[in-house]
Each structure stands twice: as structure tokens, then as C-alpha cells.
C-alpha positions as CSV (number, residue, x, y, z in Angstrom):
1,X,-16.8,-1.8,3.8
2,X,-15.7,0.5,1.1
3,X,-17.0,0.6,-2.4
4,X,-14.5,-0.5,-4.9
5,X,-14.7,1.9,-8.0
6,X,-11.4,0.8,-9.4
7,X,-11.8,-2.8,-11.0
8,X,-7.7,-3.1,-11.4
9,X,-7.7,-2.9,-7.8
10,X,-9.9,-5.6,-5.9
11,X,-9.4,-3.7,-2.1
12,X,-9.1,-0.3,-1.5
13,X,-6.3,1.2,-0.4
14,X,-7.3,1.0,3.5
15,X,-8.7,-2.8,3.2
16,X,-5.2,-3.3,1.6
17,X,-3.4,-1.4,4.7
18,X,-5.2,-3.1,7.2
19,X,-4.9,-6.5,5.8
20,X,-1.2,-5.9,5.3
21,X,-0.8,-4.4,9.2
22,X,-3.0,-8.0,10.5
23,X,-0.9,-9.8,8.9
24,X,2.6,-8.0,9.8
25,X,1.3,-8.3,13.6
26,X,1.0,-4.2,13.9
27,X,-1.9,-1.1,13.2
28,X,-1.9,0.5,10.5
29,X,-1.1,3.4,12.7
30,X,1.9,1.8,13.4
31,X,2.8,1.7,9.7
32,X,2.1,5.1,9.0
33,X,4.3,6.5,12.0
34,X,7.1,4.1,10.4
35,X,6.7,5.6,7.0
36,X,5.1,3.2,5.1
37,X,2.1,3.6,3.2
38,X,0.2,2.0,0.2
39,X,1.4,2.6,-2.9
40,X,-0.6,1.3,-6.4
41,X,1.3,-1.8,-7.8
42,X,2.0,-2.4,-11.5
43,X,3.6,-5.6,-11.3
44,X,2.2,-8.6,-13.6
45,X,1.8,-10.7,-11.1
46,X,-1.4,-12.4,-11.1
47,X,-2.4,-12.9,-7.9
48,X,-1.5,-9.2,-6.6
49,X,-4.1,-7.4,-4.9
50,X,-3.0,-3.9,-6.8
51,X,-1.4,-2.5,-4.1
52,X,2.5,-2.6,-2.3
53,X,3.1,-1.8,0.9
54,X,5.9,1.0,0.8
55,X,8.3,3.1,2.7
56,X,7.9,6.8,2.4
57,X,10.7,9.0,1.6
58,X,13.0,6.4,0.2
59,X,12.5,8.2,-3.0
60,X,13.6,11.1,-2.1
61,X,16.7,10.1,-0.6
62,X,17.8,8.5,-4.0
63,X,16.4,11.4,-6.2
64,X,13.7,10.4,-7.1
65,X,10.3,12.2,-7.3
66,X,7.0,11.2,-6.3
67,X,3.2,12.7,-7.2
């Protein structure tokens, strides 16, 4: 398992993908080739894991911009 260096985010990235694609019934393959991807989360909630799960592109379709 991967090393967590980022104490605001208890998974990494990947464990957050996979977790996310186990529990949506699909890969994270699957995800990926569907244009979603994980995403760092800023909400306040407190029980969220740091991460979203979200759809790539979307942005630039509104006009938005991305790093």
C-alpha cells in the first residue's frame, strides 16, 4: 500500500480511485476511459476522505480552466 505523505488526505489518490470504482461496481479503468478521475476535495465536510471523484473535461466545456 502507498505511503501517505499528505496528512490532509488520509488515502492516496489511487486507494481513493479504487475504493470509489469497488464501490460503484466498475475498474478504475473503467473510470478513467469514462472521464472521470480524482480530483483533491476542499469541502468541510468532516468525514471526507480529501478526495472527489470527477468528470474530466466538464470544465472546459463551461470555460473553465484547470492545472
Amino acid at each position: 500500500m502507498a505511503t501517505h505523505t499528505d496528512s490532509e488526505h488520509p488515502l492516496t489518490r489511487q486507494e481513493f480511485a479504487e475504493a470509489y470504482a469497488a464501490a460503484s461496481g466498475v475498474t478504475v479503468a473503467w473510470l478513467t476511459a469514462n472521464g472521470r478521475e480524482a480530483r483533491p476535495c476542499t469541502c468541510d465536510w468532516e468525514q471526507c476522505e480529501g478526495w472527489q471523484m470527477a468528470r474530466v473535461g466538464w470544465e472546459a466545456a463551461r470555460g473553465y480552466a484547470w492545472p
